[in-house]
TORKOL-4160 file (C-alpha; in steps of 0.2 Angstrom, whole numbers, padded with zeros to 4 digits, m for minus):
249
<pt num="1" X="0000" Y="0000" Z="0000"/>
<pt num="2" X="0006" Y="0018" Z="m0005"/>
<pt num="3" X="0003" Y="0022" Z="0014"/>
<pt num="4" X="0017" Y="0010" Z="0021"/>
<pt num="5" X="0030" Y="0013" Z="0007"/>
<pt num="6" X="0030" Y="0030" Z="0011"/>
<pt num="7" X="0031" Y="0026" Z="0030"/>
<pt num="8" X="0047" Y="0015" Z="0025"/>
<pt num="9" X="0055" Y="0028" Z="0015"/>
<pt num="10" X="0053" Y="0042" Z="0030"/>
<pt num="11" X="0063" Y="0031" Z="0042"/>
<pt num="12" X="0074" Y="0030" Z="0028"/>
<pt num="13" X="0078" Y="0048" Z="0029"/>
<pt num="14" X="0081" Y="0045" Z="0048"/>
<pt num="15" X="0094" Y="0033" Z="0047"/>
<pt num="16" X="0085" Y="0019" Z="0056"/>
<pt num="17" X="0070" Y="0008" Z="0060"/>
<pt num="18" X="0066" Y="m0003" Z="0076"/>
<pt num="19" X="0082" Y="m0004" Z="0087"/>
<pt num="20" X="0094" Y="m0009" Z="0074"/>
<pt num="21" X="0104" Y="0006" Z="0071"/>
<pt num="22" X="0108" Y="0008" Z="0052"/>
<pt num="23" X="0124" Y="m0001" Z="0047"/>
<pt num="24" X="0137" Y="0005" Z="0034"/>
<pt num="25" X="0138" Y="m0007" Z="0020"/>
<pt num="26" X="0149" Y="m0008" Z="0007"/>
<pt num="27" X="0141" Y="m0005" Z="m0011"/>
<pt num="28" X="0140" Y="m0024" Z="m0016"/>
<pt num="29" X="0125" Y="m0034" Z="m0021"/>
<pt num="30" X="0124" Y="m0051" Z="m0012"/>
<pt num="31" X="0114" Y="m0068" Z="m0017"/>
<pt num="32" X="0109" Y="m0078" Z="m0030"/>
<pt num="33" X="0116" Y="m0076" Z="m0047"/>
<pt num="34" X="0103" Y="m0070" Z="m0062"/>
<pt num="35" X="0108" Y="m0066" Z="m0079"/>
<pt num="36" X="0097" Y="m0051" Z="m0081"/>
<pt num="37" X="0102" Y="m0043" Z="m0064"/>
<pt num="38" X="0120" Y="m0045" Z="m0069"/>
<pt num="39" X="0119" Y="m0037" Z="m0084"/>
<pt num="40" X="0109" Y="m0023" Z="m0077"/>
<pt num="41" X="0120" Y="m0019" Z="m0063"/>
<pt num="42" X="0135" Y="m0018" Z="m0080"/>
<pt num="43" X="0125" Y="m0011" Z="m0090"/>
<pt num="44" X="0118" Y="0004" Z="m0080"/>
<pt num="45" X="0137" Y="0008" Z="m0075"/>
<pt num="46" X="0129" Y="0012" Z="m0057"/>
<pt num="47" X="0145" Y="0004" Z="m0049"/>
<pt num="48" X="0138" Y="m0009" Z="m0038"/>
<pt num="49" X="0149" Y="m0024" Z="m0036"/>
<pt num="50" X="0143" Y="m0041" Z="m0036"/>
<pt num="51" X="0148" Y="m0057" Z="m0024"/>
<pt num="52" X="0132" Y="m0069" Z="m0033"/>
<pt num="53" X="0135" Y="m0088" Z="m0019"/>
<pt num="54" X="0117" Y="m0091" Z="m0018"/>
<pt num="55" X="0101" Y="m0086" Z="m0009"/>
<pt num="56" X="0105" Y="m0091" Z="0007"/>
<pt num="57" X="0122" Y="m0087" Z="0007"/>
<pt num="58" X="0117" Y="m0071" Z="0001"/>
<pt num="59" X="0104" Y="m0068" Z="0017"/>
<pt num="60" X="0115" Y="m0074" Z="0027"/>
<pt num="61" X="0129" Y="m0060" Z="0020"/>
<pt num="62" X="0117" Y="m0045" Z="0020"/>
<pt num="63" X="0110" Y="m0049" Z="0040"/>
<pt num="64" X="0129" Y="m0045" Z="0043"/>
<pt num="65" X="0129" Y="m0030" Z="0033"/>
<pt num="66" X="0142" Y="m0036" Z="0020"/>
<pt num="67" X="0131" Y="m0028" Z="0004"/>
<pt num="68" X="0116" Y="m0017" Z="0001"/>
<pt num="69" X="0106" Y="m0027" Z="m0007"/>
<pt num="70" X="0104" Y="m0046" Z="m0010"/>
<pt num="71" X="0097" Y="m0056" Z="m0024"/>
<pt num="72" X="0085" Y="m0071" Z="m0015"/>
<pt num="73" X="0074" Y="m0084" Z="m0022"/>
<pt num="74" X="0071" Y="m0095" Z="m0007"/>
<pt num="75" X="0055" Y="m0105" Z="m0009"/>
<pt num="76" X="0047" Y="m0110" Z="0007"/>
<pt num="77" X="0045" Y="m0129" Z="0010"/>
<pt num="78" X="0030" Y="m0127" Z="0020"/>
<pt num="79" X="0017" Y="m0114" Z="0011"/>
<pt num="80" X="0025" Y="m0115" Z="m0004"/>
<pt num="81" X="0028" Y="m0095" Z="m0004"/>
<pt num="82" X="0043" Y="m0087" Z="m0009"/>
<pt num="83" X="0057" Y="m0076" Z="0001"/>
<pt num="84" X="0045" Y="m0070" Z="0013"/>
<pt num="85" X="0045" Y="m0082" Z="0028"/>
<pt num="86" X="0065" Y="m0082" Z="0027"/>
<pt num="87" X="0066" Y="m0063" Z="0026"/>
<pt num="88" X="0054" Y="m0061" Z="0039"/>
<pt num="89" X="0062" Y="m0074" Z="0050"/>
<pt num="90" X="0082" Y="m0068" Z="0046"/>
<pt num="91" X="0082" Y="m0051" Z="0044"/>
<pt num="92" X="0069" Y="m0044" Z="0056"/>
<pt num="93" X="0076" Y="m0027" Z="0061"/>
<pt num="94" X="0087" Y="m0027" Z="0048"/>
<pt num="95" X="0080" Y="m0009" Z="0040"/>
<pt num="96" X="0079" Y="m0018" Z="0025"/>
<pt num="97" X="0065" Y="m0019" Z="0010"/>
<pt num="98" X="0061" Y="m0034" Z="0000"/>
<pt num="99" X="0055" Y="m0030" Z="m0018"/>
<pt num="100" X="0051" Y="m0041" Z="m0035"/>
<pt num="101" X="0063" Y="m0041" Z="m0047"/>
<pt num="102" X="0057" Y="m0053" Z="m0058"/>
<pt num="103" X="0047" Y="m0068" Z="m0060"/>
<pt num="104" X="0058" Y="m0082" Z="m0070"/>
<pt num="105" X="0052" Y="m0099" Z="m0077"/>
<pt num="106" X="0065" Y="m0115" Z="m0071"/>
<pt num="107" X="0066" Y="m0130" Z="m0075"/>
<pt num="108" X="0077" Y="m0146" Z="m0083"/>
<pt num="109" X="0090" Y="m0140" Z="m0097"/>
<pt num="110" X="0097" Y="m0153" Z="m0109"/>
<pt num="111" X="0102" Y="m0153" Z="m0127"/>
<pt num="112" X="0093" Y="m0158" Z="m0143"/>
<pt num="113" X="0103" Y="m0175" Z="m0146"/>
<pt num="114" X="0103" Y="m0179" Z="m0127"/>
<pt num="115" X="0090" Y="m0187" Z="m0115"/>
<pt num="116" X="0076" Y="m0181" Z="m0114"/>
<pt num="117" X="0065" Y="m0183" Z="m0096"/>
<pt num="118" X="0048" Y="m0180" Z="m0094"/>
<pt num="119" X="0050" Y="m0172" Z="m0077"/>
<pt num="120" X="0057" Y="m0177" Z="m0060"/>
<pt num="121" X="0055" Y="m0194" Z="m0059"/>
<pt num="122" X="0065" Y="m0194" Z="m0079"/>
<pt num="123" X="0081" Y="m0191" Z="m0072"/>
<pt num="124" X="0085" Y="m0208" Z="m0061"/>
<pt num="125" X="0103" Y="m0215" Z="m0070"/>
<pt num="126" X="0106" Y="m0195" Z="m0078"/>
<pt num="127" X="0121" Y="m0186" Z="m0075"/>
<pt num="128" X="0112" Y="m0170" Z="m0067"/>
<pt num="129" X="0124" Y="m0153" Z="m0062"/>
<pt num="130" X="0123" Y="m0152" Z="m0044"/>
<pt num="131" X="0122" Y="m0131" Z="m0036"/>
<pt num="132" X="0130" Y="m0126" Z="m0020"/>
<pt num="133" X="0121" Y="m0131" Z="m0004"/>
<pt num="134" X="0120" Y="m0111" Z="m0001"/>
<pt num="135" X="0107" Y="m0110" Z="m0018"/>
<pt num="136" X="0089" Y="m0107" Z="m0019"/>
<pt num="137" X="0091" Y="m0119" Z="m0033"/>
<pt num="138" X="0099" Y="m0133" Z="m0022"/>
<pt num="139" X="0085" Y="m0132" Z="m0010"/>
<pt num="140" X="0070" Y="m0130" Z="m0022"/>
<pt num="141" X="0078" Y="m0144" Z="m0033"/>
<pt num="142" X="0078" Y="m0155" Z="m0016"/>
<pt num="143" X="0061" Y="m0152" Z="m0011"/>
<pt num="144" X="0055" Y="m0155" Z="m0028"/>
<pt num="145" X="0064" Y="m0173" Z="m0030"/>
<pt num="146" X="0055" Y="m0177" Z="m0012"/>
<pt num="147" X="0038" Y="m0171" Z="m0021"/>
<pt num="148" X="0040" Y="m0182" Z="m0034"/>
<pt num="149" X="0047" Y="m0196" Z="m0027"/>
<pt num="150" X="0062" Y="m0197" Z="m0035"/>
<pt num="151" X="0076" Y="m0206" Z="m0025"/>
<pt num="152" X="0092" Y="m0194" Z="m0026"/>
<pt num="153" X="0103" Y="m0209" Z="m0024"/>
<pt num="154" X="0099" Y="m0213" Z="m0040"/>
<pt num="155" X="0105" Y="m0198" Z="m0048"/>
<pt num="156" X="0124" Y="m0194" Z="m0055"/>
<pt num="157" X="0129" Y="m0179" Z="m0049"/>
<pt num="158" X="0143" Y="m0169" Z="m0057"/>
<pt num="159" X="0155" Y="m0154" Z="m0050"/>
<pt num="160" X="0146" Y="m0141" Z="m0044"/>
<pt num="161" X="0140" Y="m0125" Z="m0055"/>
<pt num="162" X="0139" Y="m0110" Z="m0043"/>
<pt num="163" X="0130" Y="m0098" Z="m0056"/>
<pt num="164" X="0116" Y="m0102" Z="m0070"/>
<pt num="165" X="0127" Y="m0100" Z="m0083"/>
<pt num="166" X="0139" Y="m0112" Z="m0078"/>
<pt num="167" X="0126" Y="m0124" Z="m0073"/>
<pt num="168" X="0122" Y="m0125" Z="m0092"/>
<pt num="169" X="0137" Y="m0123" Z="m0099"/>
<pt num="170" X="0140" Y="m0143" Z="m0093"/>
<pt num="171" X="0128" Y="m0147" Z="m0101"/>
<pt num="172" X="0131" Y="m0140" Z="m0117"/>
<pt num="173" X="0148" Y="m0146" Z="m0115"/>
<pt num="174" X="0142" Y="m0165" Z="m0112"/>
<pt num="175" X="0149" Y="m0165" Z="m0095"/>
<pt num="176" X="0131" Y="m0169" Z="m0091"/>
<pt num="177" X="0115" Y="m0171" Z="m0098"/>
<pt num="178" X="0102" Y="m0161" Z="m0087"/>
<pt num="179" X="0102" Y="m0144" Z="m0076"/>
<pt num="180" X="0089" Y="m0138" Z="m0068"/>
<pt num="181" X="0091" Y="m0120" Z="m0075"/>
<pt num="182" X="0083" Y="m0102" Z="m0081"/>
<pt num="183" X="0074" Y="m0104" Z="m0098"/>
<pt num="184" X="0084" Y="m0089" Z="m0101"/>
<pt num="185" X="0099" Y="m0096" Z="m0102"/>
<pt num="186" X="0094" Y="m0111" Z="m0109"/>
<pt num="187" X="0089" Y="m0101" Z="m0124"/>
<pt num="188" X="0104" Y="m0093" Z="m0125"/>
<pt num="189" X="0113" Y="m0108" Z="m0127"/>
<pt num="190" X="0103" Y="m0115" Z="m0136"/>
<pt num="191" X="0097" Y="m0131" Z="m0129"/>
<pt num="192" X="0079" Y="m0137" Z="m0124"/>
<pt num="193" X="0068" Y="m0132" Z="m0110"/>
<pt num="194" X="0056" Y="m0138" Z="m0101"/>
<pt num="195" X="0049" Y="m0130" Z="m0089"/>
<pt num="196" X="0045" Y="m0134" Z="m0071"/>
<pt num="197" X="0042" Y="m0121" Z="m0059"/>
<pt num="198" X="0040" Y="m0101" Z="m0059"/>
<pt num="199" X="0048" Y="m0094" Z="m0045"/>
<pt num="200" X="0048" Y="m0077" Z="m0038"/>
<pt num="201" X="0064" Y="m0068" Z="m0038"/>
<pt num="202" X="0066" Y="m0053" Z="m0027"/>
<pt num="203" X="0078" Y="m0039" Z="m0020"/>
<pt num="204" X="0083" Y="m0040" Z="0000"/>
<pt num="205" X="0090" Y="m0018" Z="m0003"/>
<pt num="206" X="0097" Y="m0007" Z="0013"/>
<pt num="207" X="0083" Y="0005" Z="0017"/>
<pt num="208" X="0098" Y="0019" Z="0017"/>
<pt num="209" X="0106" Y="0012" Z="0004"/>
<pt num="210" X="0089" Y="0013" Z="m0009"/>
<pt num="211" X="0092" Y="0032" Z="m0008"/>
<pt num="212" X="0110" Y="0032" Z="m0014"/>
<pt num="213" X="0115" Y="0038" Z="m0029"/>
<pt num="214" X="0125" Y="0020" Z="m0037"/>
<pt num="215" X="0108" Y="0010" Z="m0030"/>
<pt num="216" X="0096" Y="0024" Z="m0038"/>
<pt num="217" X="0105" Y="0025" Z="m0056"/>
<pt num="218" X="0103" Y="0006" Z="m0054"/>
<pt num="219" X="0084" Y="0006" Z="m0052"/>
<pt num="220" X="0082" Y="0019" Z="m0065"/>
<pt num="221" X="0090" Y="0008" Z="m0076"/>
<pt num="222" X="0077" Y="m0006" Z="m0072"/>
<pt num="223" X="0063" Y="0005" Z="m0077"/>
<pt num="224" X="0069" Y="0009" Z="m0095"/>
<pt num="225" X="0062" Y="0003" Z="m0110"/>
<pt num="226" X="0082" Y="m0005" Z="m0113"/>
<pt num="227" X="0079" Y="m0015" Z="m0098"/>
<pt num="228" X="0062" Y="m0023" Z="m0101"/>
<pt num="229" X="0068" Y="m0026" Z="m0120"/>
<pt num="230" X="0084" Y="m0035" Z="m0113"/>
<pt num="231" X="0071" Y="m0046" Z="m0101"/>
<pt num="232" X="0058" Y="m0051" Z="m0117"/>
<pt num="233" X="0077" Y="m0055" Z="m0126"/>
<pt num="234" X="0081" Y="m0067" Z="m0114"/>
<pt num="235" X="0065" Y="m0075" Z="m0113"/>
<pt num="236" X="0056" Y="m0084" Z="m0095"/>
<pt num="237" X="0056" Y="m0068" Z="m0088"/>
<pt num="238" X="0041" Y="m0057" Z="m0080"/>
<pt num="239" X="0044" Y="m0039" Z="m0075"/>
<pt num="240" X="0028" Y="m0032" Z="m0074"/>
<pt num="241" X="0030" Y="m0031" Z="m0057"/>
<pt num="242" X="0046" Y="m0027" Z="m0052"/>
<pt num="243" X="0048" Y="m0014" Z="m0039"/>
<pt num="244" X="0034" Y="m0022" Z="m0030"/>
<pt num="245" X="0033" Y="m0021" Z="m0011"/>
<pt num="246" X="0033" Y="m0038" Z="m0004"/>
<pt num="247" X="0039" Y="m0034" Z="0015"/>
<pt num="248" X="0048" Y="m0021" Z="0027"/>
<pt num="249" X="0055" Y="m0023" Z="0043"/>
């Protein structure tokens, strides 16, 4: 609501909210790694670094006020909701704002002339890249396999891809045959997609740190006619609502 955005941007001004006082961060965006939040934060020249190690990682790395902003999709095993409950649980007090960045269409990646499963339960005897136990990707691929009853022992895993890209690049390469990856960067690849899940991606930002200058260029940048052309490029991406308000401390 209109009323409770402007409520957070007000104690914004004041440095503060609750009885956390306001932490300096350094101008680095934490989290999970997305192709079109990497290329926006490059291409909008705002000069945000990146340190993309996951969802949880990155939660983890902004409650200790190691960035201004975090990238999280962190799906919650109970409800089935996204980012919400682990914000609300982790980052309590933290004078932080949790907004949509995107919604984004995962599921398995393989190529043309490899196999080809028809979901979850497909992929027992596959060679499947494995994410970093500090993804949103780890544990949504997890709780999926245990929804479908598919029995992780009987699963390959290869070495560990700690961004999207790389996740799909071994598969391109042969080095196995499925990820569960972004449509986006299946397509770019171009290798077959079929789709499992949409999932909620969102941005964890400093309250303070929405105000300054690198953070403001940045969120420019995501409302331009560039940036939404670059999302419908990619492909498996929604931005309609980015910007949304999802929570506040």
């Amino acid at each position: 609501p209109a009323q409770e955005i402007r409520a957070w941007i007000e104690r914004a001004k004041s440095g503060g909210a609750g009885p956390f006082p306001a932490a300096d961060r350094p101008p680095i965006v934490l989290g999970s790694h997305d192709p079109l939040l990497d290329w926006a934060i490059r291409q909008s020249r705002c000069g945000l670094a990146t340190f993309f190690d996951g969802s949880l990682d990155g939660l983890d790395r902004f409650c200790r006020a190691e960035g201004v902003a975090a990238g999280l999709h962190i799906r919650d095993a109970k409800s089935g909701t996204w980012n919400i409950p682990a914000v609300a649980r982790d980052a309590e007090g933290q004078n932080a704002v949790l907004v949509v960045f995107a919604r984004r269409s995962r599921g398995l990646v393989c190529r043309p002339d490899g196999p080809a499963p028809e979901g979850f339960a497909g992929l027992a005897g596959l060679r499947v890249v494995p994410r970093q136990r500090e993804s949103g990707t780890s544990a949504l691929f997890e709780a999926l396999s245990e929804e479908s009853g598919l029995d992780l022992t009987r699963l390959t895993f290869t070495d560990i891809a700690r961004t999207e890209d790389d996740a799909v690049e071994s598969v391109r390469r042969g080095e196995a045959d499925v990820a569960f990856g972004l449509a986006s960067v299946a397509q770019s690849y171009g290798l077959d997609f079929q789709p499992v899940i949409e999932e909620e991606f969102a941005l964890l930002v400093d309250r303070k740190a929405w105000f300054d200058p690198s953070m403001q260029r940045f969120l420019d940048f995501c409302a331009s006619g560039k940036f939404r052309d670059r999302a419908a490029a990619y492909g498996g991406y929604d931005v309609g609502d980015l910007g949304t308000v999802l929570w506040n401390a």
